[in-house]
LOKOL-476035 format. One line per 3 residues: for each residue y, z, x of C-alpha. Coordinates in steps of 0.1 Angstrom, whole numbers, plus 5000, padded with zeros to 4 digits. Last residue first. Layout:
<pts>
Y,Z,X | ...
</pts>
This chain:
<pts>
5182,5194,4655 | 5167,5163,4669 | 5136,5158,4646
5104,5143,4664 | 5083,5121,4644 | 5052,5136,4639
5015,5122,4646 | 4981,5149,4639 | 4949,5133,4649
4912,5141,4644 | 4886,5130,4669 | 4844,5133,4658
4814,5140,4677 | 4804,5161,4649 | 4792,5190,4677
4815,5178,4699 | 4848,5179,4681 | 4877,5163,4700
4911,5172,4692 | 4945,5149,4695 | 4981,5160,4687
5007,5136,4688 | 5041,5136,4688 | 5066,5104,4687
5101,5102,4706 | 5133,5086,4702 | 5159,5113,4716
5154,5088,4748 | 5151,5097,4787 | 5166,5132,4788
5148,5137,4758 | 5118,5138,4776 | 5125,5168,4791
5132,5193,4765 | 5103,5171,4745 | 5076,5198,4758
5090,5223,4742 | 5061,5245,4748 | 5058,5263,4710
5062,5222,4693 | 5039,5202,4717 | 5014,5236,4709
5020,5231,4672 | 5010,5194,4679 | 4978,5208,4699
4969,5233,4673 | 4972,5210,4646 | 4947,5185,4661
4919,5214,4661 | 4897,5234,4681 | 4861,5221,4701
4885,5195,4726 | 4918,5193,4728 | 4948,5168,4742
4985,5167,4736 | 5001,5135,4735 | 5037,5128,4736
5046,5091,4732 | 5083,5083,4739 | 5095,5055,4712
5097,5018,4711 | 5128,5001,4698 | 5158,5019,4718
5136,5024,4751 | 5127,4987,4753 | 5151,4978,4785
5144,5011,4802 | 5105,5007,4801 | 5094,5036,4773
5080,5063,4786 | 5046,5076,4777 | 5037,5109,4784
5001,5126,4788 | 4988,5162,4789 | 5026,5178,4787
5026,5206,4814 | 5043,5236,4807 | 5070,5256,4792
5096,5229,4790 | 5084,5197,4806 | 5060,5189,4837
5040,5159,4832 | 5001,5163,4832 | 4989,5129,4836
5022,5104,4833 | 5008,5072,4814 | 5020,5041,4834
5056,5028,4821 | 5057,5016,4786 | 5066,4976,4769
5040,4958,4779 | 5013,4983,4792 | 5013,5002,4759
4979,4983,4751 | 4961,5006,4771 | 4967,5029,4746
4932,5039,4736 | 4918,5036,4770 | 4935,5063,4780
4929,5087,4748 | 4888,5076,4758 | 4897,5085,4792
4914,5122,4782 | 4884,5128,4764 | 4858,5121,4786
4873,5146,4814 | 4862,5178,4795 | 4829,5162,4792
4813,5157,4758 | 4802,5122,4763 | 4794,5125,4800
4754,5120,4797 | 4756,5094,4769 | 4779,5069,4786
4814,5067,4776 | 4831,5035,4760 | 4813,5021,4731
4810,5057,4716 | 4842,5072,4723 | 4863,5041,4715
4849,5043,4684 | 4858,5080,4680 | 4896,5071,4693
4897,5045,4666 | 4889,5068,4633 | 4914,5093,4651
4941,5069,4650 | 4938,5051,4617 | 4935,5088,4605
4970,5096,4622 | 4989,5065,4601 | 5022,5078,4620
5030,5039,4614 | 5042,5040,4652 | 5005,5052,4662
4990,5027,4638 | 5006,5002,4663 | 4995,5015,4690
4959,5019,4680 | 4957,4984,4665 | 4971,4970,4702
4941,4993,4719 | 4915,4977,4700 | 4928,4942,4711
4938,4954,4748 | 4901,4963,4747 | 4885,4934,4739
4907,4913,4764 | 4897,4939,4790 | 4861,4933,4785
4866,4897,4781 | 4878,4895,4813 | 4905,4869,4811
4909,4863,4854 | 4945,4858,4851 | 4947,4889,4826
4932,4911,4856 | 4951,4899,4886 | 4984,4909,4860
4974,4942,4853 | 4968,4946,4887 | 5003,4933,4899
5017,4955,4869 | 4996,4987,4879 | 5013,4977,4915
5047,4990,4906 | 5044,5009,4877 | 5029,5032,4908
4999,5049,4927 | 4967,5030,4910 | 4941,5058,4917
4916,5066,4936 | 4899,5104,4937 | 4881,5126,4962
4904,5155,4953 | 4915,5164,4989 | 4912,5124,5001
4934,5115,4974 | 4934,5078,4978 | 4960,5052,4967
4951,5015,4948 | 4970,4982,4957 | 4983,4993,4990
4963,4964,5009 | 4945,4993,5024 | 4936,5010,4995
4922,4978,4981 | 4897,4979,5010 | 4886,5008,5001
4881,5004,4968 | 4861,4972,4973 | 4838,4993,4996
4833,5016,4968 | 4821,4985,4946 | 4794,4974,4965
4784,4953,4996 | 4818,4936,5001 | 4815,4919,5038
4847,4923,5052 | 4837,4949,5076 | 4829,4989,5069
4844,5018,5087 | 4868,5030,5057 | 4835,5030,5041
4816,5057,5055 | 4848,5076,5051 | 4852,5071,5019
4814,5076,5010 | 4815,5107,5027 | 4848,5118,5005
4827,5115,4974 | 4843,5085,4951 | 4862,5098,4919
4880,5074,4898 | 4911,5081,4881 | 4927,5070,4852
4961,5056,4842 | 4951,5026,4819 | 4947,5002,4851
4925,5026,4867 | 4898,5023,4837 | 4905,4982,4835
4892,4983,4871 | 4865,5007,4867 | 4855,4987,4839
4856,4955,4860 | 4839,4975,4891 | 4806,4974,4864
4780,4982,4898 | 4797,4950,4918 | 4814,4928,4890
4813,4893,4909 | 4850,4894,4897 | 4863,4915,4918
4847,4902,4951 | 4867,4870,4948 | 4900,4891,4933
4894,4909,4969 | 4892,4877,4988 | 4924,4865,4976
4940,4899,4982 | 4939,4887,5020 | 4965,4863,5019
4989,4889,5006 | 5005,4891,4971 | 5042,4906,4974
5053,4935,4953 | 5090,4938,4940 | 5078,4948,4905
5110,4960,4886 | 5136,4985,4887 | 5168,4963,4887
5195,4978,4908 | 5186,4938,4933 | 5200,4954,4963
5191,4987,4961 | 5159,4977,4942 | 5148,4955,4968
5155,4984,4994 | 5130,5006,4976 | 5106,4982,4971
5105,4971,5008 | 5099,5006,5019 | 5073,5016,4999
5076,5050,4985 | 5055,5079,5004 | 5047,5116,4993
5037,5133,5025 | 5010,5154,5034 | 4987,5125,5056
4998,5098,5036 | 4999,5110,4996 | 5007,5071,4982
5024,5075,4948 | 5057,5068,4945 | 5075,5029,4938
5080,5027,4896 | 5081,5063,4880 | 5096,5082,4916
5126,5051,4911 | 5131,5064,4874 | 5129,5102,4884
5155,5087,4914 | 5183,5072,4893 | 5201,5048,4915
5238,5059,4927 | 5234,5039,4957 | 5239,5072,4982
5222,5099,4958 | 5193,5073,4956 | 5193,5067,4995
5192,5100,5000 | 5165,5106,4971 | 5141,5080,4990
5143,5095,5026 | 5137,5133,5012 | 5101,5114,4994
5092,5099,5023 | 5102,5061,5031 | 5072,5045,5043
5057,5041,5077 | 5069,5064,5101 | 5060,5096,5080
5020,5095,5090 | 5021,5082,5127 | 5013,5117,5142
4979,5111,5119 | 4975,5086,5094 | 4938,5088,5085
4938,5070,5049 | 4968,5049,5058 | 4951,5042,5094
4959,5054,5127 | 4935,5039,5149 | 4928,5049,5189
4921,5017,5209 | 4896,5020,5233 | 4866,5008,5211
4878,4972,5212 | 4849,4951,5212 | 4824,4979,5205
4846,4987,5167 | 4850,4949,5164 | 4829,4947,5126
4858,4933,5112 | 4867,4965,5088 | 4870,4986,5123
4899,4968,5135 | 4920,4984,5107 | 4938,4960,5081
4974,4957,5074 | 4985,4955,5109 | 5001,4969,5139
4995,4969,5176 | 5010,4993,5201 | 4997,4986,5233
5006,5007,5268 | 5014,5003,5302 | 4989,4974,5308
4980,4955,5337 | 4954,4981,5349 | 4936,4975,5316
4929,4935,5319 | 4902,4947,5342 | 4880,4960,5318
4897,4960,5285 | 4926,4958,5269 | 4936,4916,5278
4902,4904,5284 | 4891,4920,5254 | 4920,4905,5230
4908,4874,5239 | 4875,4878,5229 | 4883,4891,5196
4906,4864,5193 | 4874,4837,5203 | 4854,4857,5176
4877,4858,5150 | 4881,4820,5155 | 4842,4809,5152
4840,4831,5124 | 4869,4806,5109 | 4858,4819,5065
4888,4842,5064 | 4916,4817,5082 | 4947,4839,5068
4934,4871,5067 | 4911,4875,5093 | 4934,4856,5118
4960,4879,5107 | 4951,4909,5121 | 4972,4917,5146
5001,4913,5122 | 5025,4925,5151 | 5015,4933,5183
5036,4951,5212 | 5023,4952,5245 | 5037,4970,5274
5030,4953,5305 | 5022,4963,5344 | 5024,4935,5370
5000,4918,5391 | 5015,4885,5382 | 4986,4860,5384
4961,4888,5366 | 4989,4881,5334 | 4984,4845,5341
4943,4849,5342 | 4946,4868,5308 | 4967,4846,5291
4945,4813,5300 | 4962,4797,5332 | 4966,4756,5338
4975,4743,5370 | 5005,4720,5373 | 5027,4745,5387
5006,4767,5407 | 5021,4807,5391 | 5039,4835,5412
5069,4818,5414 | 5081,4802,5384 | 5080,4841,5366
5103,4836,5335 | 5091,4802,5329 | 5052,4806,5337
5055,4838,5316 | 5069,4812,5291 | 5047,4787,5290
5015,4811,5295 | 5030,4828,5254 | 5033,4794,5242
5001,4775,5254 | 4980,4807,5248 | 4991,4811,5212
4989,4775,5204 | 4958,4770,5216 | 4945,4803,5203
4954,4788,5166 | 4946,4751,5172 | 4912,4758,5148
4928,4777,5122 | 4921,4762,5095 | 4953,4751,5076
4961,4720,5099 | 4997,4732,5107 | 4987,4755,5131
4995,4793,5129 | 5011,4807,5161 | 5035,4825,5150
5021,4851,5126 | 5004,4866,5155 | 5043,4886,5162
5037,4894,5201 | 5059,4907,5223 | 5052,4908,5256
5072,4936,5272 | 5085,4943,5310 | 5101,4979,5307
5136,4996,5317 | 5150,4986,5289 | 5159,5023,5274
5128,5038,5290 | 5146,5064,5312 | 5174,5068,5288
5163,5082,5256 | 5135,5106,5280 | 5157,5138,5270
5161,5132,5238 | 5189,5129,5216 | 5188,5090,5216
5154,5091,5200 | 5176,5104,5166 | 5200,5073,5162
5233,5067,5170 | 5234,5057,5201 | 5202,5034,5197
5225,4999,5188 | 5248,5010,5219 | 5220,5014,5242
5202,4981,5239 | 5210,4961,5268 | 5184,4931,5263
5157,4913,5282 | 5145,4946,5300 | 5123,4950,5267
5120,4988,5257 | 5135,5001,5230 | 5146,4966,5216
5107,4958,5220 | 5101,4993,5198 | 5127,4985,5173
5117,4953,5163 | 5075,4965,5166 | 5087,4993,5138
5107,4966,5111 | 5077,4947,5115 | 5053,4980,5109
5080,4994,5078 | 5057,4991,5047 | 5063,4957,5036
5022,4951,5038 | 5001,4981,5037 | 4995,4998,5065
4976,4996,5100 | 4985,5013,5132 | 4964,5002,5163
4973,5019,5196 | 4964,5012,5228 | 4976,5039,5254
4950,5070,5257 | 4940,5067,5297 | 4978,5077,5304
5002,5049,5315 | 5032,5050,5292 | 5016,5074,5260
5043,5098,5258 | 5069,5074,5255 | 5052,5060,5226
5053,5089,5206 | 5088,5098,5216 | 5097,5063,5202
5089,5078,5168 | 5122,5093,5168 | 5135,5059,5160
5124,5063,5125 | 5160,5057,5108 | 5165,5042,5080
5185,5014,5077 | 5202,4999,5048 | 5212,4962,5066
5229,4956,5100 | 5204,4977,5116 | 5178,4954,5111
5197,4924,5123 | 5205,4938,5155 | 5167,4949,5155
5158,4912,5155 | 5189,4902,5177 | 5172,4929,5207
5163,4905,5233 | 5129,4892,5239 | 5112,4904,5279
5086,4877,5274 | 5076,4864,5234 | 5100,4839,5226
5080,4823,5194 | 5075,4779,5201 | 5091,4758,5173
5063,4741,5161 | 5063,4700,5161 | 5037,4698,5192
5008,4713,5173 | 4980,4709,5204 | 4960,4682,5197
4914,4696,5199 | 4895,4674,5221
</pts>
């Protein structure tokens, strides 16, 4: 017989007061209460269990706080809503603690053994405890009640609210025996009989419900997912309006905080993660703030087993490329379990952690930010792919012939690169060229922010920019690079030159390098023209 963890500190969990979202408002806070009009409208209509799954420190703890403060009848919570948007509405006081909630944050009930094997014990024990507690007289005393049987016990209606629902999966990976039994549990709660007991569920994760193979299990829950966001879509994250306020407020430079913590496009909006953004309020340091989860382990697993050459795509989105994946494929996908069949899947999955972002328009991935390129980057040179160790060395002699101006040095690499890197039937594409010039300075990952694709300056659109990290910017200079292919590596520099494109650059350093870069076809050369700018 399995020993119940005595030494935890049991998680309140019935009807919990509102000292979480006192806390939360205490700090920066913005405010996404109006998202409580979603779940108002969902009390008791067929349509009430929710699953919302992002990427870790994007706003779902800071969410569940706020909806059990909402709600709970433990607490009186009007005075810390007053100010906010949901208390405009015309249903703000109706609901305002008028609910019974079980609150559940599955983070608590982790047993001390590391396996997972006390896990449900734990969860039932506390959670029957205190229903037990709270409601003495509807319950035997000395008999024991799963969760489901006590709720059945107190014929009354509940609203649910789940945090880290999937953690289980992520924290005891290889415990099938566990994700079974949860599954199970979670059933007997939503499903069947357990229904009529519930007002509504609002669960939140990092992972959808659909990736553990639990789609019949649970197949009443609608998902709102980062790649299929729905209503939900500017609720988690700060948008892009959110981000300059707060920038304007703190006096934090927001091109420079776009550069390190934008680039996930959530159903129309341009999202920052939130946890980032209040780091760097606190810390005014623009740096990685981004936390490895549990369940990245089994991605750096699947990695490096080097599905259909994923180590070059890898190394390929860690230089500032894309990759395209048909939107079928990413939808077939976003359906798929834990079990890593090939490299799209791995994509995927990596989308939902927050380490790569999806254009579902385009039908591209890419890595969104400084940010998580430097927690790639960094998964990458722990593992000491020799691919990628190759190429940082052919890329470093780039560089630094770059700074020498020594433009032949230059060209003579780029065609190298050319040849070992891009297969035969895309060698002449338009695309190929921009990769190989990519690749070429991956090396600028030290001491540069990612490469910016297209930057608008001047007259146009700069093909690729390099900006020098903040702390480096005196030593290393900006790195303008314009790109053709079948005409000449004059025409692009004179081109830099006619456009202006340093007019915006300069508003970052005066210390900047041009570079024109053409691709012949027919000799299958690259020629390279490099001048120092001159500020006049």
């Amino acid at each position: 017989m399995k020993k119940l963890d005595n030494s935890r500190e049991k998680f309140m969990s019935v009807n919990v007061d509102n000292l979480n979202f006192q806390m939360v408002r205490n700090s920066e806070y913005v405010d996404k209460s109006d998202l409580i009009t979603l779940t108002n409208n969902i009390i008791n209509i067929e349509k009430r269990f929710i699953c919302v799954t992002r990427p870790r420190r994007f706003g779902k703890s800071v969410t569940v706080k706020m909806l059990n403060a909402y709600y709970s009848k433990g607490c009186d919570s009007k005075a810390l809503f007053s100010d906010l948007k949901i208390a405009s509405t015309t249903d703000f006081e109706r609901h305002l603690n008028q609910h019974d909630v079980i609150y559940l944050d599955m983070t608590e009930f982790a047993d001390d053994n590391g396996n997972g094997d006390l896990y449900l014990e734990n969860l039932n024990t506390d959670v029957v405890s205190e229903l037990k507690d709270t409601y003495s007289e509807c319950f035997e005393k000395e008999k024991n009640y799963s969760l489901p049987e006590a709720i059945r016990c107190l014929n009354n209606r509940f609203i649910f609210i789940i945090d880290e629902w999937d953690f289980v999966f992520r924290e005891y990976p290889n415990n099938t025996n566990l994700h079974k039994n949860f599954i199970d549990l979670l059933r007997a709660l939503f499903k069947g009989v357990g229904e009529r007991y519930v007002e509504f569920v609002y669960m939140t994760g990092i992972l959808p419900i659909a990736r553990y193979n639990t789609q019949s299990a649970l197949n009443n829950f609608s998902e709102y997912t980062i790649l299929n966001p729905g209503k939900f879509a500017k609720y988690y994250g700060f948008t892009e309006d959110e981000v300059k306020t707060l920038c304007e407020k703190y006096h934090l430079d927001f091109d420079t905080t776009k550069f390190w913590y934008d680039g996930y496009k959530v159903g129309g909006y341009e999202l920052y993660n939130p946890n980032s953004i209040i780091e760097l309020i606190n810390h005014r340091t623009f740096e990685s703030y981004w936390s490895n989860t549990s369940a990245y382990g089994l991605v750096k697993e699947a990695i490096n087993l080097n599905f259909e050459g994923l180590k070059d795509d890898i190394i390929k989105l860690c230089s500032g490329d894309t990759i395209s994946i048909p939107l079928p494929e990413i939808k077939s996908y976003n359906t798929a379990d834990l079990n890593f069949k090939n490299k799209v899947a791995i994509y995927i999955y990596l989308v939902h952690l927050g380490y790569l972002g999806c254009n579902l328009e385009e039908g591209i991935i890419y890595v969104p930010n400084e940010e998580t390129r430097l927690e790639l980057l960094n998964s990458v040179k722990e593992n000491h792919w020799p691919k990628f160790e190759s190429a940082l060395k052919l890329s470093e002699q780039v560089v630094v012939a770059t700074y020498n101006k020594d433009a032949e040095t230059v060209a003579n690499l780029l065609s190298k690169i050319h040849e070992d890197k891009v297969p035969a039937l895309e060698y002449n594409n338009e695309s190929a060229l921009r990769y190989v010039v990519l690749m070429a300075y991956l090396a600028t990952e030290s001491y540069y922010l990612a490469p910016l694709n297209e930057f608008p300056t001047g007259k146009g659109f700069a093909d690729i920019v390099y900006l020098p990290i903040s702390a480096n910017s005196k030593s290393k200079p900006a790195l303008i690079i314009e790109l053709k292919k079948d005409a000449s590596s004059k025409v692009a520099l004179e081109q830099i030159k006619e456009r202006d494109y340093v007019s915006r650059v300069k508003e970052y350093t005066d210390n900047i390098l041009l570079i024109g870069i053409n691709y012949d076809s027919k000799t299958k050369q690259h020629t390279c023209e490099i001048e120092e700018y001159q500020n006049s």
